[in-house]
Structure formats: structure tokens, C-alpha cells
VOZA-52461 format. One record per residue (C-alpha): residue number from 1; residue in three letters; x, y, z. Coordinates in Angstrom, 2 decimals, decimal comma. Layout:
% residues N
ATOM	nr	rest	x	y	z
ATOM	NUM	ALA	X	Y	Z
...
% end
This chain:
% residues 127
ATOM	nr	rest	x	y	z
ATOM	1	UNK	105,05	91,91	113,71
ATOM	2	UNK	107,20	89,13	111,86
ATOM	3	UNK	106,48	85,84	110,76
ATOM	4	UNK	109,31	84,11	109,91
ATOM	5	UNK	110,11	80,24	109,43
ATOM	6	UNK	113,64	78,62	108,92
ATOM	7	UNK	113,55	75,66	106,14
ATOM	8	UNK	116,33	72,93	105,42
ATOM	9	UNK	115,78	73,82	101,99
ATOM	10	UNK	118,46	75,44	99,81
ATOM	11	UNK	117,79	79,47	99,18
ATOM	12	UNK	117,10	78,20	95,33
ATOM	13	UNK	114,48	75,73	96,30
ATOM	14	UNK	113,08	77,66	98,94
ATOM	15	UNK	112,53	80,50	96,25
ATOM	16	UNK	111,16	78,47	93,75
ATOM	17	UNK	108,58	76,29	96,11
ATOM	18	UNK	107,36	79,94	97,14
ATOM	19	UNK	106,67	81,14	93,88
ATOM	20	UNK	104,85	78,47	93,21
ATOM	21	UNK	102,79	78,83	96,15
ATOM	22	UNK	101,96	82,34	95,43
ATOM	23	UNK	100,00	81,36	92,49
ATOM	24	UNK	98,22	78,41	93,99
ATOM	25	UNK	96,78	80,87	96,68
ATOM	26	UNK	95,63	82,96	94,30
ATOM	27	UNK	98,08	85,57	94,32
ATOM	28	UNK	100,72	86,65	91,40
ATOM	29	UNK	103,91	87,70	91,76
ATOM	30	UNK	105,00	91,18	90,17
ATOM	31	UNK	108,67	91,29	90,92
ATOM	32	UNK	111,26	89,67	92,38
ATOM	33	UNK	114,02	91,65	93,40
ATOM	34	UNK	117,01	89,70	94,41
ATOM	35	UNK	118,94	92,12	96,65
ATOM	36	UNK	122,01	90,01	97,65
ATOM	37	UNK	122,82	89,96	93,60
ATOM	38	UNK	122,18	93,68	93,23
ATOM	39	UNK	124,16	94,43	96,36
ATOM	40	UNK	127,64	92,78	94,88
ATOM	41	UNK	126,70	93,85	91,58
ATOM	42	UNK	127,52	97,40	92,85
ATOM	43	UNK	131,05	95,93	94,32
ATOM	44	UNK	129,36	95,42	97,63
ATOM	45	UNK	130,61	92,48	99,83
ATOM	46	UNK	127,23	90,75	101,21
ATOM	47	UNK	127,87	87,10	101,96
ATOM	48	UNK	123,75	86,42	102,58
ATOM	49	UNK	121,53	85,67	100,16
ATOM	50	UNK	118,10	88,10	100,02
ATOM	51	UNK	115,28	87,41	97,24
ATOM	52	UNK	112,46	89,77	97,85
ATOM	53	UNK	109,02	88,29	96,30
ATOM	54	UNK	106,12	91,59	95,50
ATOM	55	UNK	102,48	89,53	95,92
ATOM	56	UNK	99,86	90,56	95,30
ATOM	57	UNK	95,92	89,34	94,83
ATOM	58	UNK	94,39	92,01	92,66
ATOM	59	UNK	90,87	92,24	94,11
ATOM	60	UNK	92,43	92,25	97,56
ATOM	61	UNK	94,46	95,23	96,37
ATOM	62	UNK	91,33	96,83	95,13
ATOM	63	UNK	89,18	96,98	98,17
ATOM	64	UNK	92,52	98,77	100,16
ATOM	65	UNK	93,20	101,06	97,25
ATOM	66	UNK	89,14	101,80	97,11
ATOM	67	UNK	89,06	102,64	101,01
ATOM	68	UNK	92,18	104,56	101,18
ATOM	69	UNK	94,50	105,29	98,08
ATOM	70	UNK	97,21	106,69	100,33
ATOM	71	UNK	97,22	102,65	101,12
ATOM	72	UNK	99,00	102,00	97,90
ATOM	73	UNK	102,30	102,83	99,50
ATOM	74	UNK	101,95	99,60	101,45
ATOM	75	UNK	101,16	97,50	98,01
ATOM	76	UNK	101,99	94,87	96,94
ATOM	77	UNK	103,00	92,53	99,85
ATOM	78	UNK	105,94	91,26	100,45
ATOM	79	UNK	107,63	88,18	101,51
ATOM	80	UNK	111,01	87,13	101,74
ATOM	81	UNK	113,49	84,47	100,99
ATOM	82	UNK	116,44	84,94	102,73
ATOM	83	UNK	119,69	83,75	104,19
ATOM	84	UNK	121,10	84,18	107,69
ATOM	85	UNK	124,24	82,57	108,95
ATOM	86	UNK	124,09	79,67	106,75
ATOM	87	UNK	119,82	79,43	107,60
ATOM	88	UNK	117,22	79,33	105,16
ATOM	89	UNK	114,45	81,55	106,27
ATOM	90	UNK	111,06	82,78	103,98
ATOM	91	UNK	109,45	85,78	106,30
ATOM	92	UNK	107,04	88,55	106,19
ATOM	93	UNK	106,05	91,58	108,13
ATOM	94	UNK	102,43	90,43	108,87
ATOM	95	UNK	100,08	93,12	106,69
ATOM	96	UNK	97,43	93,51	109,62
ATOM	97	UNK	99,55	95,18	112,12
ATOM	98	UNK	101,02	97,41	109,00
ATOM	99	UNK	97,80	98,38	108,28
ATOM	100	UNK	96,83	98,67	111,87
ATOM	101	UNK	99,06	101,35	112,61
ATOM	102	UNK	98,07	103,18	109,14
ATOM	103	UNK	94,66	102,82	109,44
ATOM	104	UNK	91,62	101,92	111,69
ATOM	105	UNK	88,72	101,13	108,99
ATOM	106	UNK	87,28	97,87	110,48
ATOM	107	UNK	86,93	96,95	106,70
ATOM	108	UNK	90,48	96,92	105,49
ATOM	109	UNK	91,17	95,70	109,04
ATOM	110	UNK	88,83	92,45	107,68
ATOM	111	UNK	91,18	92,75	104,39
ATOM	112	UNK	94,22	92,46	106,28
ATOM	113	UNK	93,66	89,72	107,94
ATOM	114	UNK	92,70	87,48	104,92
ATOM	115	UNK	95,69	88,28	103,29
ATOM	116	UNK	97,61	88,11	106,66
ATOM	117	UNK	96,21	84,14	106,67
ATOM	118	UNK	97,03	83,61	103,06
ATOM	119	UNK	100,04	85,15	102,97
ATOM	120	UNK	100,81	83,04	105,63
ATOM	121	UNK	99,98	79,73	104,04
ATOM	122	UNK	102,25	80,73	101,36
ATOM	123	UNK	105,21	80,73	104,02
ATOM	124	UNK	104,24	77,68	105,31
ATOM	125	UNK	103,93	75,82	101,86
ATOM	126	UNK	107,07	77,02	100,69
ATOM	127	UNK	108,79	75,98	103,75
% end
């Protein structure tokens, strides 16, 4: 359901390498939330680091939303740059068992396994 890698990059560089490879596979990136930050910005203690990157390829997005617009609950992807005890990781939950268990169109099934392998790549490119 996961796919995760650990890097022996630093959680800056590791962010940074997978923006960039967002946008050479043909993806953008719409937000970046960076959830560690907001946590002790509220007065939370939360020694990890947690950057959480939105993705998303816009015609992609357009054949899910144009098969099932309840779908758009599950948009944009998402992949993550994170830390865990003192480990650089970049993950994702892999988008064609999410859609799997939302839908069975054989079509968006096709979908989510393109974006599964690109999203992928991105992981791996970053790492």
C-alpha cells in the first residue's frame, strides 16, 4: 500500500530534489504543506520533520474527475518528505490500490497505474 525509500540526503535536499522531479515528470506541484512547522507553530512539541508535496498532472486528473467526480476527494496525489528517527524518507500511498478500493472502472484502474509508475519515478529521482 506504501512505497517508501530512505535517502542519505538531508530533509532540505531531499525536498528540493523532489520538487524538482515533479516537474520533470510532468506533474506540478500545488501545495506544499510542511506539517512539522505548522505542528510547533501551534506550541506543539514534534521533533520530526514532515513536508507534504500535493502533485498533480492535470490531464491525469481529468480523466478520474470525468469517470467519477466523487474521485476528487482522492486529488491531487500526494507524496511525502519526511523524517523518522534521524532517517530521511520520501513515501507515498501508491494511488492504484486507493483507487482500487474506491472504484472498479478498468479505465481509471489504467489511470492509476500510470500515475502509480510516475509517481514512483519521482520517489526514486528524488532519492
Amino acid at each position: 500500500m506504501y512505497y517508501i525509500v530512505e535517502t542519505n540526503k538531508s530533509f532540505d535536499q531531499a525536498s528540493e530534489d523532489l520538487g524538482a522531479a515533479v516537474k520533470c515528470h510532468g506533474f506540478g506541484v500545488l501545495h506544499i504543506h510542511d506539517l512539522g512547522a505548522t505542528l510547533r507553530s501551534k506550541g506543539i512539541q514534534f521533533d520530526e520533520q514532515c513536508r507534504v508535496f500535493e502533485v498533480c498532472n492535470p490531464a491525469q486528473a481529468a480523466k478520474v474527475l470525468s469517470a467519477d467526480m466523487r474521485l476528487n476527494m482522492a486529488l491531487p496525489c500526494r507524496i511525502s518528505v519526511f523524517t523518522e528517527n534521524g532517517k530521511t524518507q520520501i513515501g507515498l500511498i501508491k494511488p492504484a490500490q486507493m483507487l482500487a478500493s474506491l472504484s472498479q472502472d478498468e479505465e481509471l484502474a489504467r489511470v492509476a497505474q500510470e500515475v502509480e509508475a510516475k509517481t514512483i519515478e519521482m520517489v526514486d529521482d528524488a532519492k
